[in-house]
ROPA-814758 format. One line per 2 residues: for each residue x, y, z of C-alpha. Coordinates in Angstrom, 2 decimals. Layout:
X,Y,Z  ... .
END
This chain:
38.67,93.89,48.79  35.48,93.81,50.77 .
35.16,91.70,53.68  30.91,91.02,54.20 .
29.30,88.72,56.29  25.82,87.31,54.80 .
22.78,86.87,57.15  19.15,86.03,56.21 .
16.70,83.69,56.33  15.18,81.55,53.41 .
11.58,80.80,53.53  10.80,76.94,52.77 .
8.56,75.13,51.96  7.77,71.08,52.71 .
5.20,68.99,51.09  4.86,65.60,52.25 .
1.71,63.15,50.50  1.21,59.48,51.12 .
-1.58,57.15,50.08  -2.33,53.58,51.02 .
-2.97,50.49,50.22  -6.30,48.46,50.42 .
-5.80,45.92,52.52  -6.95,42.05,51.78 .
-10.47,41.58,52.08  -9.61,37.71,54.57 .
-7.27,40.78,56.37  -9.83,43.46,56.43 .
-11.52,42.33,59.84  -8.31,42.42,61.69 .
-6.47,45.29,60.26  -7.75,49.28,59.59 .
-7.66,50.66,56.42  -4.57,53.17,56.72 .
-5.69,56.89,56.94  -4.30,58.82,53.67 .
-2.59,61.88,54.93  -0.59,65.09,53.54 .
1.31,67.56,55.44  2.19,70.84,54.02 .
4.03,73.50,56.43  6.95,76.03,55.92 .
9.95,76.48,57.68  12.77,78.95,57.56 .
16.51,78.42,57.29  18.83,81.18,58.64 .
22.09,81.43,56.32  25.29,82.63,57.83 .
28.38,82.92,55.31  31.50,85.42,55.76 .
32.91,86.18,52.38  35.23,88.82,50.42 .
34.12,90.73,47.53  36.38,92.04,45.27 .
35.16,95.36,42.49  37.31,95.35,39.64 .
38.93,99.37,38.80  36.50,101.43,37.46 .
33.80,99.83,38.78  32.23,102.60,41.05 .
32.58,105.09,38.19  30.54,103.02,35.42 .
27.26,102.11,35.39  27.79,99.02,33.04 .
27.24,95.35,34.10  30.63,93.43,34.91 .
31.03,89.62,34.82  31.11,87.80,38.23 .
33.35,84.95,39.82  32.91,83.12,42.58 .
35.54,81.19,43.84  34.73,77.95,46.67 .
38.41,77.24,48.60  39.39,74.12,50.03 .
38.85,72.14,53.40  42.03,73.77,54.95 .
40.22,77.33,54.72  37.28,76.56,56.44 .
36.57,78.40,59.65  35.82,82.10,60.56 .
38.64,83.84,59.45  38.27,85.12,56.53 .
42.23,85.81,56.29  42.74,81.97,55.46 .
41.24,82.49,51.82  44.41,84.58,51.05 .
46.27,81.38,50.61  45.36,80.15,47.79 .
43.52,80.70,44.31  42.37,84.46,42.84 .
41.73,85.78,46.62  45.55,85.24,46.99 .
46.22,86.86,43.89  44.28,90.17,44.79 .
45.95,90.34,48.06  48.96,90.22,46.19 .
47.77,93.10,43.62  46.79,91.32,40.90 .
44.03,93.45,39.37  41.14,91.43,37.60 .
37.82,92.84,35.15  35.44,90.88,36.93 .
33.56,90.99,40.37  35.08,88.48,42.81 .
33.23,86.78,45.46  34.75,84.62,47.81 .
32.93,83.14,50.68  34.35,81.03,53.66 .
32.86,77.55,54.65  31.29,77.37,58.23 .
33.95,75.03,60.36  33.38,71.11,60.16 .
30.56,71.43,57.11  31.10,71.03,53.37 .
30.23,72.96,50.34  28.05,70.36,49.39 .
26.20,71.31,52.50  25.58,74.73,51.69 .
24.66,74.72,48.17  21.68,76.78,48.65 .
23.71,79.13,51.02  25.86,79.40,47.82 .
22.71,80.17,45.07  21.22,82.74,48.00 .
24.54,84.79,48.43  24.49,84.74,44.05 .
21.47,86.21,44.59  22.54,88.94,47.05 .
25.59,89.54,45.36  23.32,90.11,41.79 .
20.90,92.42,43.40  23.81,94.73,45.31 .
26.04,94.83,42.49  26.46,95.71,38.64 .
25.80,92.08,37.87  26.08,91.09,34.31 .
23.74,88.19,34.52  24.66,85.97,31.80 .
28.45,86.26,32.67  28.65,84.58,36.03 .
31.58,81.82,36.65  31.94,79.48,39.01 .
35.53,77.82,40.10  36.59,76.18,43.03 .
39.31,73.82,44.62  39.46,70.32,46.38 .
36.55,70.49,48.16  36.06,73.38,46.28 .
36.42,71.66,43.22  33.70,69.35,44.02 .
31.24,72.44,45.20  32.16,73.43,42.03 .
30.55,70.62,40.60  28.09,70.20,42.59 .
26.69,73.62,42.73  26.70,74.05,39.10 .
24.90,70.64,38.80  22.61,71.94,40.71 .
21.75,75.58,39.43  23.16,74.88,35.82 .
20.97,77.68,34.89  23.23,79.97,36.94 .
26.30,79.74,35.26  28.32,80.91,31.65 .
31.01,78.30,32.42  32.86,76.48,35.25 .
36.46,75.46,36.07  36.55,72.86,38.88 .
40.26,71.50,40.14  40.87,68.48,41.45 .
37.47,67.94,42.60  35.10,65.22,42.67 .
31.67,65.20,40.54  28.82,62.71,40.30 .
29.02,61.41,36.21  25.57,60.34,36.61 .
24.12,63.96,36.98  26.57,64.98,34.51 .
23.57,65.65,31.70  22.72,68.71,33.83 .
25.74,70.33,32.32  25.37,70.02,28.77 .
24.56,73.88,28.47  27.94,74.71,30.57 .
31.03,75.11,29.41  33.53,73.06,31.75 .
37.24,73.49,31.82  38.71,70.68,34.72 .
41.90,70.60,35.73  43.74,67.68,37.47 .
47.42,66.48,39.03  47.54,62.87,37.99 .
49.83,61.73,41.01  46.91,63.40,43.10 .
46.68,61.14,46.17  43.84,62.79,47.52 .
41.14,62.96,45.26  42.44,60.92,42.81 .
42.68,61.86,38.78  40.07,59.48,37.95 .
37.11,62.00,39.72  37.89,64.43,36.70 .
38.37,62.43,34.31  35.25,60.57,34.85 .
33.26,63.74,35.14  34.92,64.50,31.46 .
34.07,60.66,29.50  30.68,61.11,30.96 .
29.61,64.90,29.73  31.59,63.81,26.59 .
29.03,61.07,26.49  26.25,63.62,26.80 .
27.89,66.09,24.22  28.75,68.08,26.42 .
30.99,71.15,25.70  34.04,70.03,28.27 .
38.32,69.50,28.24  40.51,68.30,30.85 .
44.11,69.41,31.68  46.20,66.86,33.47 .
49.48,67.95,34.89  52.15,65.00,34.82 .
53.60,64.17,37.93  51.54,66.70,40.01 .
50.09,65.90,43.22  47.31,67.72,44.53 .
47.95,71.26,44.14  46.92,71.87,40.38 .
45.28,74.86,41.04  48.54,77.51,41.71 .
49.79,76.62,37.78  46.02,76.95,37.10 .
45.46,80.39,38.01  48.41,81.81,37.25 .
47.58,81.18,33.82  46.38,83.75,32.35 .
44.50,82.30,29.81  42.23,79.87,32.45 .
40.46,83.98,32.94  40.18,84.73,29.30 .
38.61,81.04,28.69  36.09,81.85,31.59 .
35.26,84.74,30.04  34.73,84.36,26.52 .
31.44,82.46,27.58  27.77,83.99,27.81 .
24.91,82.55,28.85  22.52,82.16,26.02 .
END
């Protein structure tokens, strides 16, 4: 497993336009019309991010295009040591030796921020990541836990055009952008004694890409508190799910 650290700048760009309105002609002596102005400059935003990369066996020795995960930890992992993201989720599992037939990326939150802070951090490093590597484009996964989960969401919300299929764990989502999913697969997964994102978040997300026709199932464990996500990935068939889907 490959431990990177991503650096580069992203070129932006900001439009700002404003009109105004004609004021009364009994105010008109009094007050100036208001000057209609626009404002269009660029800026650039430096991106930090450490992550792992994982290259599944046989992967230097074929020139075919393999399937890519990336995989947001929690809150608890943020930071600069990279070691942290052993604890939990499929970084864990190749530490341990578990062997997997996709690319792996992993990348570390910056201490005291959120995923939901970085989500173009996230879509820039997909980009790197495709352009280095024997990306198979229309087999790229996204999963994530607790905060995670929520990035998860979020991210996928946001760049649905990104991604064959999800699997968020016990993470929040906003319901009312859930019609950007309706052309991504979503697998949730939930405790429902979860005290700290509470069951509800998921299975709000589900009613309301249900209500969209979305193509979406929940799995609740009874009596499970937050961790849902070691019983998630050690089943085996949470990887096959992921992927048996293709982007279009």
């Amino acid at each position: 497993m490959k431990t990177l650290k991503l650096f580069f700048i992203i070129p932006l760009v900001l439009s700002i336009c404003g009109c105004a309105t004609i004021p009364n002609k009994k105010d008109a002596k009094i007050m100036q019309p208001l000057k209609v102005c626009s404002l269009k400059t660029k800026f650039t935003k430096t991106v930090s991010l450490n992550y792992y990369v994982y290259l599944p066996e046989g992967y230097d020795k074929s020139k075919k295009k393999w399937p890519l995960v990336m995989f947001l930890h929690g809150a608890g992992e943020r930071g600069d040591d990279l070691n942290l993201l052993k604890i939990h989720g499929p970084v864990m599992q190749v530490d341990k030796g578990q062997s997997f037939p996709f690319i792996l990326v992993a990348p570390q939150c910056p201490e005291g921020s959120w995923w939901t802070e970085h989500l173009e951090d996230l879509n820039a490093l997909l980009d790197l990541v495709d352009a280095k590597y024997q990306v198979d484009k229309k087999r790229v996964y996204l999963t994530g836990i607790s905060m995670g989960g929520e990035g998860t969401w979020k991210l996928a919300m946001r760049y649905p055009e990104k991604f064959a299929a999800i699997v968020p764990i016990c993470g929040k989502g906003n319901p009312w952008m859930a019609y950007r999913l309706i052309d991504v697969p979503v697998w949730a997964f939930h405790g429902d004694k979860d005290s700290t994102i509470p069951v509800q978040e998921s299975i709000s997300m589900e009613k309301a890409l249900k209500d969209w026709k979305g193509d979406v199932k929940l799995t609740l464990y009874p009596g499970v508190e937050h961790n849902s996500w070691t019983q998630t990935y050690d089943n085996p068939e949470v990887y096959e799910w992921l992927l048996s889907h293709k982007k279009k």
